[in-house]
C-alpha positions as CSV (number, residue, x, y, z in Angstrom):
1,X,0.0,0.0,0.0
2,X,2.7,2.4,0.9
3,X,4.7,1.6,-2.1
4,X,1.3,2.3,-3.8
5,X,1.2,5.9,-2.6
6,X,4.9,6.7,-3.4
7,X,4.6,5.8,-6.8
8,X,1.5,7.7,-7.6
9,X,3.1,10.7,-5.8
10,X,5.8,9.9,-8.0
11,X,3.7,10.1,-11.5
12,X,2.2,13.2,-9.8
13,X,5.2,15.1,-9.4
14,X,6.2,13.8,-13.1
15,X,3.4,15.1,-14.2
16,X,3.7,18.9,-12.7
17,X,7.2,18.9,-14.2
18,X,5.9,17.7,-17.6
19,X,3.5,21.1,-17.0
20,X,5.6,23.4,-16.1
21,X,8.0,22.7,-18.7
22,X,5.0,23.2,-21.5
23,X,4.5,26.6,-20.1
24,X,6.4,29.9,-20.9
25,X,8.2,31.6,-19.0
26,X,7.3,34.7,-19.9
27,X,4.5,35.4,-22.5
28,X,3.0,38.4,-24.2
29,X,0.8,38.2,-27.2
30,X,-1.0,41.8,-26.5
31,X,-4.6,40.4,-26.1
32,X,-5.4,43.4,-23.4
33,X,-4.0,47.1,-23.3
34,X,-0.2,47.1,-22.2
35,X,-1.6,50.3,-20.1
36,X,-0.7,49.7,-16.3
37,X,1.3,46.4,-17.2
38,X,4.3,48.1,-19.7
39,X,5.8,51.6,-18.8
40,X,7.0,54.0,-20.9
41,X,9.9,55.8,-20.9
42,X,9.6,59.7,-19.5
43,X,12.6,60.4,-20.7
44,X,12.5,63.9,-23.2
45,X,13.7,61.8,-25.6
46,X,11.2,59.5,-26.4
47,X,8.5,61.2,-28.1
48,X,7.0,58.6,-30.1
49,X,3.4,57.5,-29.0
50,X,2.8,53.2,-28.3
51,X,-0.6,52.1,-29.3
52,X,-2.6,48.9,-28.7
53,X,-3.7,48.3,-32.3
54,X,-4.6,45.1,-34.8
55,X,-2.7,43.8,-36.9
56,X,-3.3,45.4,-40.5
57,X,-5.9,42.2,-41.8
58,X,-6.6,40.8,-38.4
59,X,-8.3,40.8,-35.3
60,X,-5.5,40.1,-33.5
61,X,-3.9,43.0,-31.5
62,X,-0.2,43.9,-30.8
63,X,2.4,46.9,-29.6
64,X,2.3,50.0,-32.2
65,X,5.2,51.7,-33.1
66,X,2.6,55.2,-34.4
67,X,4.6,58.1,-35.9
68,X,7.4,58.2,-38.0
69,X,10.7,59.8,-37.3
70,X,10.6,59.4,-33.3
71,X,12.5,57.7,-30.8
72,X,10.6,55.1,-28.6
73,X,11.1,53.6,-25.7
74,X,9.0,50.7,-23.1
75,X,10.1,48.2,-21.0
76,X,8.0,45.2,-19.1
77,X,10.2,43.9,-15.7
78,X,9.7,40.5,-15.4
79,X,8.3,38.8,-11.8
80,X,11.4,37.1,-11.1
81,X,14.8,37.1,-13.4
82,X,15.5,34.5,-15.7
83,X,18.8,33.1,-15.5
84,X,20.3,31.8,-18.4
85,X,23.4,29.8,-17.1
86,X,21.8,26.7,-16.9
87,X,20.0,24.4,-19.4
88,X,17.8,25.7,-23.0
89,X,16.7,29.3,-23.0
90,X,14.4,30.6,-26.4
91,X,14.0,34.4,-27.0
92,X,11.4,35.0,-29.4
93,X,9.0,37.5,-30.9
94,X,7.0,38.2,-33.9
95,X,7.6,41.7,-35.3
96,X,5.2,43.5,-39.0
97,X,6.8,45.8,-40.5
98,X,3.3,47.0,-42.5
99,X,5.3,50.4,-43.6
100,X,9.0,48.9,-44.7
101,X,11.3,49.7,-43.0
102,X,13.9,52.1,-44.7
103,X,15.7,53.5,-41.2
104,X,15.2,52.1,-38.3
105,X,16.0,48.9,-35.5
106,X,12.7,46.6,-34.5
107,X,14.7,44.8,-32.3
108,X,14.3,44.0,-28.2
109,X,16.5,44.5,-25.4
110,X,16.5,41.9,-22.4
111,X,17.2,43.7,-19.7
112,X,20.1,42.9,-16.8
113,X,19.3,43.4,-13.0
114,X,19.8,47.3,-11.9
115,X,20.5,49.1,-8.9
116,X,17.9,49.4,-6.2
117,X,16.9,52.7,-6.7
118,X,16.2,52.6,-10.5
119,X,13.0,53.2,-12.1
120,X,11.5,51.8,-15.2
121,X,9.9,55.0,-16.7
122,X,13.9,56.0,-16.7
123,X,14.5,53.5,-19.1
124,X,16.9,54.7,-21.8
125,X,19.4,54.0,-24.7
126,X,22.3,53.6,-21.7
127,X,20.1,51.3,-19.5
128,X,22.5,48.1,-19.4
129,X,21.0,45.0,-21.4
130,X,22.5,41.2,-21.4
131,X,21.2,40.8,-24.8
132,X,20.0,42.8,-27.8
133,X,18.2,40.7,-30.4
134,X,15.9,41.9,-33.5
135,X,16.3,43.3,-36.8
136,X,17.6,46.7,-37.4
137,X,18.1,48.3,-41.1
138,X,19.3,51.7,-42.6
139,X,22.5,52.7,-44.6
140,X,24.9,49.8,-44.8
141,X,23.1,48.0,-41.7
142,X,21.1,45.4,-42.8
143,X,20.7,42.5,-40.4
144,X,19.3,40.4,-37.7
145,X,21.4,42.0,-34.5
146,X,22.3,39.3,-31.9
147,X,24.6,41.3,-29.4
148,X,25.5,39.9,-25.5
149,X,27.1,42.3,-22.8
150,X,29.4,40.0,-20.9
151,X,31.2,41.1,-17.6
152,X,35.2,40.5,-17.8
153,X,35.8,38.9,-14.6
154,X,39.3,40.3,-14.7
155,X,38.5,43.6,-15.4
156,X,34.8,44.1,-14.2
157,X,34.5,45.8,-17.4
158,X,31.8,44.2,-19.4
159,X,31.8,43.9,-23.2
160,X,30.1,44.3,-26.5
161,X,30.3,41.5,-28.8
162,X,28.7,41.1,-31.6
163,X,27.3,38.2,-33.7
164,X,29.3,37.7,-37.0
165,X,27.7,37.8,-40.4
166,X,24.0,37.5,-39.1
167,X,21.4,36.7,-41.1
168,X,19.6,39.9,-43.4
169,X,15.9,41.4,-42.5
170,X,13.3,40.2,-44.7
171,X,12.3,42.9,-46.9
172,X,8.9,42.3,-47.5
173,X,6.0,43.8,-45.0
174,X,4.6,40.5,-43.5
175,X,4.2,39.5,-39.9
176,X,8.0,37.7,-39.0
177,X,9.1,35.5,-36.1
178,X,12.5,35.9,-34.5
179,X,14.0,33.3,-32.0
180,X,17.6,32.9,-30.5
181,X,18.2,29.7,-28.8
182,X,20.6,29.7,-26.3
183,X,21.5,25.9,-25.8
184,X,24.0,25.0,-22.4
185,X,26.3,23.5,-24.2
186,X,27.0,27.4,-25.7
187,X,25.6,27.0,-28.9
188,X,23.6,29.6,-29.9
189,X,20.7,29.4,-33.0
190,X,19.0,31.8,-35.0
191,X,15.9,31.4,-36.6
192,X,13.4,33.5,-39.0
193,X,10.0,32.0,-39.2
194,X,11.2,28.5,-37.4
195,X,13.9,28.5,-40.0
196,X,17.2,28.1,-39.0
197,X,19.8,31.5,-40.2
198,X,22.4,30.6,-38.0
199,X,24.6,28.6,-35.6
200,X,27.5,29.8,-33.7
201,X,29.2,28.8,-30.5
202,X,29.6,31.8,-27.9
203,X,33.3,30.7,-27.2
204,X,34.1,30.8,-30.6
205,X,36.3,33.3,-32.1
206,X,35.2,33.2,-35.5
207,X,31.6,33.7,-34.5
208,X,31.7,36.9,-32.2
209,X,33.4,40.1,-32.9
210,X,35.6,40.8,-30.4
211,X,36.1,37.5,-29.1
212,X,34.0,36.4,-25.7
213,X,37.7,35.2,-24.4
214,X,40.4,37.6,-24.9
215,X,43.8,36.9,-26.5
216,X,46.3,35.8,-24.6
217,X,48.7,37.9,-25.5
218,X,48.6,41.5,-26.6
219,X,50.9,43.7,-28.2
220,X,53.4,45.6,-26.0
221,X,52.4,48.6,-26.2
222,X,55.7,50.4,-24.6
223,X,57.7,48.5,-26.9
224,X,59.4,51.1,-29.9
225,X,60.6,50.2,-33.5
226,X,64.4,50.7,-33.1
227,X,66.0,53.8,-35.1
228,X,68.2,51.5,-37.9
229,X,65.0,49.2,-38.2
230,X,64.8,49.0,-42.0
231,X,61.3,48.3,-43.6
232,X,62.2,49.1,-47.0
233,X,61.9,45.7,-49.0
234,X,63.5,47.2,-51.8
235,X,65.9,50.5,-52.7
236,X,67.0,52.3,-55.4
237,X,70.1,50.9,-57.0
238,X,73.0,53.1,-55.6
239,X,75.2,51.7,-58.3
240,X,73.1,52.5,-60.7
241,X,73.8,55.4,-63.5
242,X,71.4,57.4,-65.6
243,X,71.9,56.9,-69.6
244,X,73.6,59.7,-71.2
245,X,71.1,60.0,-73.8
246,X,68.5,60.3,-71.1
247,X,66.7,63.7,-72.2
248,X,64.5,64.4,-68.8
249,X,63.5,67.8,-70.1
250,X,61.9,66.4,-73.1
251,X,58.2,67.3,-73.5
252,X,55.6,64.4,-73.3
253,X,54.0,66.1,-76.6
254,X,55.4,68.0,-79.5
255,X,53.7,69.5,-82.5
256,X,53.2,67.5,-85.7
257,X,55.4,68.4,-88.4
258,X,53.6,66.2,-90.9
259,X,50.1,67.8,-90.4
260,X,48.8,70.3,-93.4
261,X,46.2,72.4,-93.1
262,X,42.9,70.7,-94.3
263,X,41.5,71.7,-97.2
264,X,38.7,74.2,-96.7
265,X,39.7,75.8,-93.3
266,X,38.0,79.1,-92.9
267,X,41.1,81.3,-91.5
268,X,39.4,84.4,-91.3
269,X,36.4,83.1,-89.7
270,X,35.5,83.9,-85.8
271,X,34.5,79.8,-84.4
272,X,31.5,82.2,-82.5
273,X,29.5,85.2,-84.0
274,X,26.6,87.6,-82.2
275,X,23.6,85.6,-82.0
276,X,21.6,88.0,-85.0
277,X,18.1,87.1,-83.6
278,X,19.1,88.9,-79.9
279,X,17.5,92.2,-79.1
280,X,18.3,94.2,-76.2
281,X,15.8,93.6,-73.2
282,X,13.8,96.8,-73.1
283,X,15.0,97.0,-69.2
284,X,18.5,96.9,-70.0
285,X,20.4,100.2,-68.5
286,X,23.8,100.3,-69.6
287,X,24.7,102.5,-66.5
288,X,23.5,100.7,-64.3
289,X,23.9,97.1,-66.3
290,X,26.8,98.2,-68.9
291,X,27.1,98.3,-72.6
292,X,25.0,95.8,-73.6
293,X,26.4,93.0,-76.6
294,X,24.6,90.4,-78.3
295,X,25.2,86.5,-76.9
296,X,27.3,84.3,-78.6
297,X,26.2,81.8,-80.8
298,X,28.3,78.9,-82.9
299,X,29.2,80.4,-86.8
300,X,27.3,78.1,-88.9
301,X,29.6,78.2,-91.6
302,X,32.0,76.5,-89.1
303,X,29.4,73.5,-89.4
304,X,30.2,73.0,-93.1
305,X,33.9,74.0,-93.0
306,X,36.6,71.6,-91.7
307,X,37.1,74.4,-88.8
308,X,37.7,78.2,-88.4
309,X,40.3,80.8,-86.9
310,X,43.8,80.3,-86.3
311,X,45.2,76.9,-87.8
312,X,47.5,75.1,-85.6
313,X,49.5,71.8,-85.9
314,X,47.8,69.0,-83.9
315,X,49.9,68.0,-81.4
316,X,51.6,64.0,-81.1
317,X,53.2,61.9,-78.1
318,X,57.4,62.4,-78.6
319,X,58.7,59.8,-79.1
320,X,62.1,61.2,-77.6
321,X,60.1,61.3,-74.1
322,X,61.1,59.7,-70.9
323,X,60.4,61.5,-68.0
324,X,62.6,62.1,-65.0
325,X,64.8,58.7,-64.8
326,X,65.3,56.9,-61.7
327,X,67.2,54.2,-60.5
328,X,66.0,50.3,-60.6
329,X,65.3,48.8,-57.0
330,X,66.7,46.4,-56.0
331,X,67.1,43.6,-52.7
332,X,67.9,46.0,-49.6
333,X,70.6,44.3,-48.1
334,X,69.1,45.8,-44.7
335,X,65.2,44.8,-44.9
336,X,64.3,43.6,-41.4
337,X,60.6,42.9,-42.5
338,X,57.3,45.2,-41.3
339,X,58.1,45.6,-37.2
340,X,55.6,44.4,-34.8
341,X,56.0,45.4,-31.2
342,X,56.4,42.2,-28.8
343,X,53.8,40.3,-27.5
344,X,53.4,40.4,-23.8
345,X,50.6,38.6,-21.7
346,X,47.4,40.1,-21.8
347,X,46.3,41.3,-18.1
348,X,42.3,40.9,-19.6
349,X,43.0,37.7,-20.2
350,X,40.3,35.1,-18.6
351,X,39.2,31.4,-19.2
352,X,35.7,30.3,-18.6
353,X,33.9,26.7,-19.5
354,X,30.4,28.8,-20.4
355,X,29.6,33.0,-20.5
356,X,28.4,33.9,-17.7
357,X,25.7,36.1,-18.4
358,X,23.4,38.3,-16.4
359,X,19.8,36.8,-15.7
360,X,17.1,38.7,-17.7
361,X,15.4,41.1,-15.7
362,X,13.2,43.0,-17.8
363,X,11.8,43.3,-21.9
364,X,12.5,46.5,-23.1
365,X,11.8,47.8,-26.5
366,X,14.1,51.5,-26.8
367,X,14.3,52.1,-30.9
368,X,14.5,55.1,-33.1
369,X,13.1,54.7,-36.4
370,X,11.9,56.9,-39.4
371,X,9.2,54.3,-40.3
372,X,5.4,54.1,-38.8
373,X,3.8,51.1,-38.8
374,X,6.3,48.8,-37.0
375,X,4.0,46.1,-34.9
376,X,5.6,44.2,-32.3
377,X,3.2,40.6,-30.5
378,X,3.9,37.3,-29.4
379,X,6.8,37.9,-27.2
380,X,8.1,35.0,-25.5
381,X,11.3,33.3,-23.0
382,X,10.7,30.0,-22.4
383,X,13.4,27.3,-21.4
384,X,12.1,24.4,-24.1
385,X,12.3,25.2,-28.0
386,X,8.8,23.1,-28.3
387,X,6.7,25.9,-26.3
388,X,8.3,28.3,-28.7
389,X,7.7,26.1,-32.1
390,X,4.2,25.5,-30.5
391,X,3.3,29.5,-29.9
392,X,4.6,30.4,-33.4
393,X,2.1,27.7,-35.5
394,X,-0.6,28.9,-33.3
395,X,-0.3,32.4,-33.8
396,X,2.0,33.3,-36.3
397,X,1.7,30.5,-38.5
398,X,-2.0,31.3,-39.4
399,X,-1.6,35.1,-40.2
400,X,1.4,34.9,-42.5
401,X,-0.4,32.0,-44.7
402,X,-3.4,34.7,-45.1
403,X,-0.8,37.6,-45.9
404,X,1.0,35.6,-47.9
405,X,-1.9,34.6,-49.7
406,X,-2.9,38.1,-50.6
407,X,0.6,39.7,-51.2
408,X,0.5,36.7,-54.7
409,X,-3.0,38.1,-55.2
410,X,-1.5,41.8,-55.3
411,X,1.8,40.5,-57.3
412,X,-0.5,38.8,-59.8
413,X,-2.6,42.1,-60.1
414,X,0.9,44.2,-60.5
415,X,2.3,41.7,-63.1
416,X,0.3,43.0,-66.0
417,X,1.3,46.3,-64.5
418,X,5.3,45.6,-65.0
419,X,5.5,44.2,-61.2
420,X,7.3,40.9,-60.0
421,X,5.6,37.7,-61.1
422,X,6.4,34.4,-58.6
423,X,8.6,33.7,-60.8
424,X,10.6,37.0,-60.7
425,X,9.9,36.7,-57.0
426,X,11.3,33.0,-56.0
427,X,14.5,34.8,-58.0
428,X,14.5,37.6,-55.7
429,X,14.5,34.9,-52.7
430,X,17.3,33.0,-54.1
431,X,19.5,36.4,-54.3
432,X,19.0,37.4,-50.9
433,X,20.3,34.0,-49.5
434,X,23.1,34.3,-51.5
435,X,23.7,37.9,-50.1
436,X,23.9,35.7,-46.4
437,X,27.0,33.9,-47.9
438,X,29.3,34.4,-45.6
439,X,32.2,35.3,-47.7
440,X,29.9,37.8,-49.7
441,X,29.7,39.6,-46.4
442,X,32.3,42.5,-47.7
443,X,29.7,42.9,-50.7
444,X,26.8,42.4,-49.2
445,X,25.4,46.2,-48.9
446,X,25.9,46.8,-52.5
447,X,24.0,43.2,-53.6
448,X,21.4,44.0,-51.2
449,X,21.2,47.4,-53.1
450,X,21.3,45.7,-56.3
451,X,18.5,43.5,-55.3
452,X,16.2,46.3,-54.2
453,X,16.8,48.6,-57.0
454,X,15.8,45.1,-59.2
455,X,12.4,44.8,-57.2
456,X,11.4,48.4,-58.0
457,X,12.6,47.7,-62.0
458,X,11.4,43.9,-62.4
459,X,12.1,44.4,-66.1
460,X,15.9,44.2,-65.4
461,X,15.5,41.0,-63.5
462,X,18.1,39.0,-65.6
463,X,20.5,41.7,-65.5
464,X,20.4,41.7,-61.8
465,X,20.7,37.7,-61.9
466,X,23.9,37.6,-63.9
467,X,25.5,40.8,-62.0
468,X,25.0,38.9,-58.5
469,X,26.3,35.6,-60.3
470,X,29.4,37.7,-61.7
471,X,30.2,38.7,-58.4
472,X,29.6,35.6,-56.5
473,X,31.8,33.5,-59.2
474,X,34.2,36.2,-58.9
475,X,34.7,36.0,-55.6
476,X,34.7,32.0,-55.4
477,X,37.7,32.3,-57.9
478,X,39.9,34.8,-55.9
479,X,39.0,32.6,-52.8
480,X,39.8,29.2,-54.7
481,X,42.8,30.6,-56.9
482,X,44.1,33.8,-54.9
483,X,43.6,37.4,-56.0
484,X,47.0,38.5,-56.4
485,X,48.6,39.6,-59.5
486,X,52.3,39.7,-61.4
487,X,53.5,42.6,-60.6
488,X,53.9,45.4,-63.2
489,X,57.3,45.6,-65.0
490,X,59.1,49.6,-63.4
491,X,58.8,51.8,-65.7
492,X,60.1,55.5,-66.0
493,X,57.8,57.9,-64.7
494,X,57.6,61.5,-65.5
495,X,56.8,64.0,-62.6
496,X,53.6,65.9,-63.4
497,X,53.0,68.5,-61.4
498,X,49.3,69.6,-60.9
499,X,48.0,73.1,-60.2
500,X,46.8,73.0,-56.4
501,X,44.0,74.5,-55.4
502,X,43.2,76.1,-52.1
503,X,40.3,74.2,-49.9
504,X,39.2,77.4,-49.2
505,X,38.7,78.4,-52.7
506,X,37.6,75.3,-53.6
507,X,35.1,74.8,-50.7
508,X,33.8,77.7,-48.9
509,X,31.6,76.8,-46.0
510,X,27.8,78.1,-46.6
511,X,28.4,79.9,-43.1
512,X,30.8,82.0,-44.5
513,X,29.1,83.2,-47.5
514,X,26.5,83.8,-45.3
515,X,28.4,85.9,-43.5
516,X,30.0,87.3,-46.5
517,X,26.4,88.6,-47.3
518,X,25.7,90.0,-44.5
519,X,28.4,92.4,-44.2
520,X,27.9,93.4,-47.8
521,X,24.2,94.3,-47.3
522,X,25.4,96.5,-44.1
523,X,28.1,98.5,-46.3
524,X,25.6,100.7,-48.3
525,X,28.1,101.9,-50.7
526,X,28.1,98.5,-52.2
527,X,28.8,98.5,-56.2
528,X,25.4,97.8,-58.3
529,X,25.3,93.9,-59.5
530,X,26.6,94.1,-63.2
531,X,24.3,92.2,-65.5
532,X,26.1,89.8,-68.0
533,X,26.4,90.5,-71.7
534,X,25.2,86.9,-72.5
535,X,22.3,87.9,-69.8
536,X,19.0,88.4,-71.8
C-alpha cells in the first residue's frame, strides 16, 4: 500500500514537471491594453506615441510603433529574473513591418538586473541589457542584431560583442518570427520564421566580434621600432647610373610636323559670332547694367567648314620622351621585415567553461526609427524550443499564410502592371540568401542594393541575376585561386605636377558666405550687380 502511494506521488510530481515545462516563462501576445502592465519611458527623448492596435488584416492585436521619425522607448520587468546559465533558453518575438522599414531597429532588449533605486519609466538608450536581439536596417546595416554584454571577470569591465555575419531582414511587410536559442552547451541558433539562419558557439572566435575570451597575448604597447629598423623591402640601385642619352627635359607632346592644313579651313572666320536674332531687353540700363552685346552663338559656316580661326598643328606623343629617370630597386641588403612590437601577456586575459551572463530582468523595447507602422506581439522566454515552435504555428503560422496569400493576389494584379511575377519573386529569394553567404559579407550592402533597386525595376531581373552571379563567381575564384597579380614591370615615370587649389577656394563653407552677405548688405556703398552680356 505504501509503495502504492509513493509511486502515484511519483507520477504526480512527473506530471507537474511535464507542465511546467509546457508553459512559458514569460508570455505576451497583447490580447489586453499594455496600459498599467508596460511603462513607458519619460525620458524627453522618447517622443513617439505606443498604441494597442490590430494587426493590418486581423483581429488580433499587438504593440504599435505610431509616428514616423521618433524615438521610442517601453520596458516590461519580469516577476522574477531569468537566469540563463543553466539548461535551453528561447527568445522569441513576432515583429510586421506593414510600412517597410527604410531607417530604423525593430529589435528587443533583455534587460540585466539594476541598482535598487532605478526606475522603469527611466528606461533609456544607456540602460545596461545582457542581450539585444531583432532586426535593425538603414544605410549599410542590414541585419538580424544578436549582441551579449558579458562582464570580464578580470577587469569588471563588461563587453560588446557582436554576432558575425548574421542573417539579413526580410524585406517584405509581412508578420515575422524571431527566435535565438541559447542551448547549455554554448551553442547559440538563429531562426526566421522557425527556419534556422544561424549557428554559432559563444566561445568561438570566428563567431563573435571581439572575441567572448580575450587573447592571450597583446601587443606591447611600450615597446618602440628601433632607429636603424629597416622596412624598405626594396631600394634604389646606388650603383646604378642614368643613360647619357637620357633627355628628362623632353616634352611628353610636340607638334606635328607632318600635319597640313585641311583643305577648306575658314582662316578668317571667328568659331562664334553675335547671335543676330538677340535684341536688347527693353529694361536693360547700360549704367547701371553696362554696354550691352549680343550672346554668342556657334558660326554656322563652321558646321560645313573643316574648322575656323587660327590653324595650328595638332599635337603628337614624342617619341624622344622619358620623363625624370630613376634608379632600378633592388634587394635592400638591410630589410628587417614590417616591425611588430612584442607580444606580452594580456592582463584581460580570462578562461571560462560557459559565458556567464546576467539573468534577464526585464523586456525593453528602446528604438529610433523613421518608419510608422512597426508592430511588435507574441513575445516569449521559455526554457524548451517546443513551447516556442508550438506559440509560433498557433499564432503566427496562421496570419502569414493569409498575408502571404494576398501579397500573390496583389503580385499577380501588378504583373500585367510591370511588377514581379512568382517567378521573378522566388529569383529575388534565391538572391538574398546568396547575399547571407558568408564570404559575400564584404559585398553584401551593395548586392542588397542591387536586389532592391531590381524589385522596383522587375524588367531588369536577368540583369540583376547575372550581375549577382558575376560577383559571387568572382569572388569564389579569388578565394579558390588567390587574388594576387604579377607585378607590373618599373617603368620611367615622369613627374607631373598639378596646379593646387586652395580648400578654401575650392570649398567655402555656406556659413561664410552667409556671413559674406551680411556684411555686404550692411556697407551701403556697395557696387550695383553688373548684368552679363550673355544675360537676356
Amino acid at each position: 500500500m505504501v509503495g502504492g502511494r509513493a509511486l502515484l506521488l511519483l507520477l504526480l510530481s512527473a506530471l507537474l514537471v511535464q507542465i511546467r515545462a509546457s508553459d512559458p516563462v514569460f508570455y505576451e501576445p497583447f490580447d489586453d491594453n499594455f496600459e498599467g502592465r508596460w511603462v513607458v519611458s519619460v525620458k524627453d527623448d522618447y517622443k513617439g506615441v505606443w498604441k494597442h492596435e490590430k494587426s493590418d488584416g486581423h483581429e488580433d492585436y499587438g504593440l504599435l510603433v505610431s509616428e514616423k521619425a521618433k524615438k521610442y522607448a517601453i520596458i516590461k520587468e519580469l516577476d522574477e529574473p531569468v537566469t540563463l546559465k543553466d539548461g535551453t533558453v528561447v527568445l522569441q518575438f513576432e515583429v510586421r513591418l506593414q510600412n517597410g522599414l527604410e531607417c530604423g531597429g525593430a529589435y528587443i532588449k533583455y534587460i540585466r538586473p539594476q541598482d535598487a533605486a532605478w526606475d522603469a519609466k527611466e528606461f533609456d538608450n544607456e540602460t545596461p541589457y545582457t542581450i539585444m536581439f531583432g532586426p535593425d536596417k538603414c544605410g549599410s546595416t542590414n541585419k538580424v542584431h544578436f549582441i551579449l554584454k558579458h562582464k570580464n571577470p578580470k577587469t569588471g569591465k563588461y563587453v560588446e560583442h557582436h554576432l558575425k555575419f548574421p542573417p539579413s531582414v526580410p524585406y517584405d511587410k509581412l508578420s515575422h518570427v524571431y527566435t535565438a536559442i541559447l542551448k547549455p552547451d554554448n551553442e547559440v541558433r538563429i531562426l526566421v520564421d522557425g527556419e534556422e539562419k544561424k549557428k554559432a558557439n559563444f566561445l568561438s572566435a570566428d563567431d563573435f566580434e571581439p572575441a567572448l575570451i580575450p587573447s592571450k597575448t597583446i601587443p606591447d604597447p611600450d615597446d618602440k621600432k628601433p632607429e636603424d629598423w629597416d622596412e624598405r623591402a626594396k631600394i634604389p640601385d646606388p650603383d646604378a647610373v642614368k643613360p647619357e642619352d637620357w633627355d628628362e627635359d623632353a616634352p611628353m607632346e610636340i607638334e606635328d610636323e607632318e600635319a597640313t592644313k585641311p583643305e577648306g579651313w575658314l582662316d578668317d572666320e571667328p568659331e562664334e559670332i553675335d547671335d543676330p536674332e538677340a535684341i536688347k531687353p527693353e529694361d536693360w540700363d547700360d549704367e547701371e547694367d553696362g554696354e550691352w552685346e549680343a550672346p554668342k552663338i556657334d558660326n554656322p559656316k563652321c558646321e560645313e567648314a573643316p574648322g575656323c580661326g587660327e590653324w595650328k598643328r595638332p599635337m603628337k606623343q614624342n617619341p624622344a620622351y622619358k620623363g625624370k629617370w630613376h634608379a632600378p630597386l633592388i634587394d635592400n641588403p638591410n630589410y628587417k621585415g614590417i616591425w611588430k612590437p612584442q607580444e606580452i601577456p594580456n592582463p584581460e586575459y580570462f578562461e571560462l567553461d560557459k559565458p556567464d551572463f546576467d539573468p534577464i530582468a526585464a523586456i525593453g523595447i528602446e528604438i529610433w526609427t523613421m518608419q510608422d507602422g512597426i508592430l511588435f506581439d507574441n513575445i516569449l522566454i521559455a526554457d524548451d524550443e517546443k513551447v516556442a515552435s508550438s506559440i509560433l504555428e498557433k499564432t503566427w503560422k496562421p496570419k502569414y499564410e493569409v498575408e502571404k496569400e494576398k501579397e500573390k493576389a496583389e503580385e499577380a494584379a501588378a504583373a500585367g502592371a510591370d511588377g514581379l511575377s512568382e517567378f521573378q519573386k522566388k529569383i529575388f529569394d534565391v538572391l538574398y540568401k546568396i547575399a547571407d553567404v558568408p564570404f559575400l559579407e564584404p559585398y553584401k550592402t551593395k548586392i542588397i542594393d542591387v536586389i532592391e533597386k531590381g524589385e522596383k525595376q522587375p524588367n531588369i531581373t536577368i540583369g540583376i541575376l547575372v550581375s549577382i552571379v558575376v560577383v559571387f563567381v568572382t569572388v569564389l575564384v579569388r578565394i579558390v585561386f588567390g587574388s594576387k597579380k604579377p607585378a607590373a614591370p618599373v617603368k620611367p615615370v615622369a613627374e607631373v605636377k598639378k596646379p593646387q587649389v586652395a580648400e578654401s577656394d575650392a570649398a567655402g563653407s555656406s556659413g561664410d558666405k552667409e556671413d559674406d552677405k551680411e556684411e555686404d548688405e550692411k556697407e551701403g556703398g556697395a557696387a550695383p550687380r553688373r548684368r552679363s552680356r550673355r544675360e537676356t
